[in-house]
C-alpha positions in Angstrom: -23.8 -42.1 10.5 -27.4 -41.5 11.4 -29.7 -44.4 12.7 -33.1 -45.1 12.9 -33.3 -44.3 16.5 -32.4 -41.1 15.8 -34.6 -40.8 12.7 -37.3 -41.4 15.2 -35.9 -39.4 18.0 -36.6 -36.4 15.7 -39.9 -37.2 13.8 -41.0 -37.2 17.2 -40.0 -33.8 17.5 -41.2 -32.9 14.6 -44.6 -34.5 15.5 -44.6 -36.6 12.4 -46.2 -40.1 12.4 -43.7 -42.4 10.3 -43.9 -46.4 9.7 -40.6 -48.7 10.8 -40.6 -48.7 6.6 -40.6 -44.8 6.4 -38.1 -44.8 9.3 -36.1 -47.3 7.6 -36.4 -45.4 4.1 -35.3 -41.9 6.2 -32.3 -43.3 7.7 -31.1 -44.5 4.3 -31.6 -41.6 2.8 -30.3 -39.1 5.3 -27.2 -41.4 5.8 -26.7 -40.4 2.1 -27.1 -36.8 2.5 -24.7 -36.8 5.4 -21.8 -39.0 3.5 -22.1 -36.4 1.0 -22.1 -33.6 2.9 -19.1 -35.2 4.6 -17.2 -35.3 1.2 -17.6 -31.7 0.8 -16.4 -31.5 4.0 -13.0 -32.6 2.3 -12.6 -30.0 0.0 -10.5 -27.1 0.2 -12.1 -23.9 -0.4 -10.0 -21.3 1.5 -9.6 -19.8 -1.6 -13.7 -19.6 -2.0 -15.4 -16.0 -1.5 -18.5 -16.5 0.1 -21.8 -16.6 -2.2 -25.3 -16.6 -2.3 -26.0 -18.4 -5.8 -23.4 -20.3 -8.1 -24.0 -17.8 -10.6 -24.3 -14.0 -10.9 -27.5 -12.8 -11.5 -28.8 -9.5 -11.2 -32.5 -8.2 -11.2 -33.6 -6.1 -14.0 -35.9 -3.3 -12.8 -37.4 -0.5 -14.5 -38.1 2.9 -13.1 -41.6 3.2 -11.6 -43.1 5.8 -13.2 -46.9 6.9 -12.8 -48.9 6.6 -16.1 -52.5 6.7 -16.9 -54.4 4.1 -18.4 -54.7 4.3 -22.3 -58.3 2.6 -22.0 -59.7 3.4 -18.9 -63.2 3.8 -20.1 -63.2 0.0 -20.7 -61.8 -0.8 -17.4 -64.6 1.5 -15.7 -67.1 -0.4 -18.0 -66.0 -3.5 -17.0 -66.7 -3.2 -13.0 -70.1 -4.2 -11.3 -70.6 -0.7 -10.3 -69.3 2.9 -11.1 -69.7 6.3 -9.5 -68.7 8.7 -12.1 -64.9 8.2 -13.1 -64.5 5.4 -9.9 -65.1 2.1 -9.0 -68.0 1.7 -6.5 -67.4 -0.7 -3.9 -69.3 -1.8 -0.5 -69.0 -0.1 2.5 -66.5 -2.1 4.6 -66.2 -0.3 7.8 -69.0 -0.4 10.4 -70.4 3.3 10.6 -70.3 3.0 14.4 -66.8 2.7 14.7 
């Protein structure tokens, strides 16, 4: 069981400001975290492949293929400035360097 020393002790650490109330509050609540966590404990799950997610889920990708624009002209319209078939944009770089 956690107490509020130790709920201290470590928003100390933390550098967190807390009230005796918010202390109080945190110990409470972490004591209930840690009685649950300490019923899981008590399971047995030899048996239990290891996982990432409780369910299987996979990520749907599509191959990247290079495609023009069907409307470019309108994107090109659209900027502050074009040069020809680009976008015109400040110079960025210091023509020193």
């Amino acid at each position: 069981m956690i107490d509020q020393e130790q709920v201290h002790k470590v928003a100390n650490l933390a550098r967190l400001e807390l009230t005796p109330e918010e202390e109080e509050q945190f110990t409470t609540q972490l004591g209930n975290i840690l009685d649950y966590i300490q019923q899981l404990d008590e399971l047995d799950v030899s048996n239990v492949p290891p996982t990432t997610r409780a369910i299987d889920v996979s990520n749907i990708t599509r191959k990247d293929e290079l495609q023009p624009y069907p409307n470019r002209e309108s994107i090109l319209n659209s900027a502050p400035e074009q040069e020809r078939e680009f976008f015109k944009v400040p110079k960025i770089l210091n023509s020193n360097e």
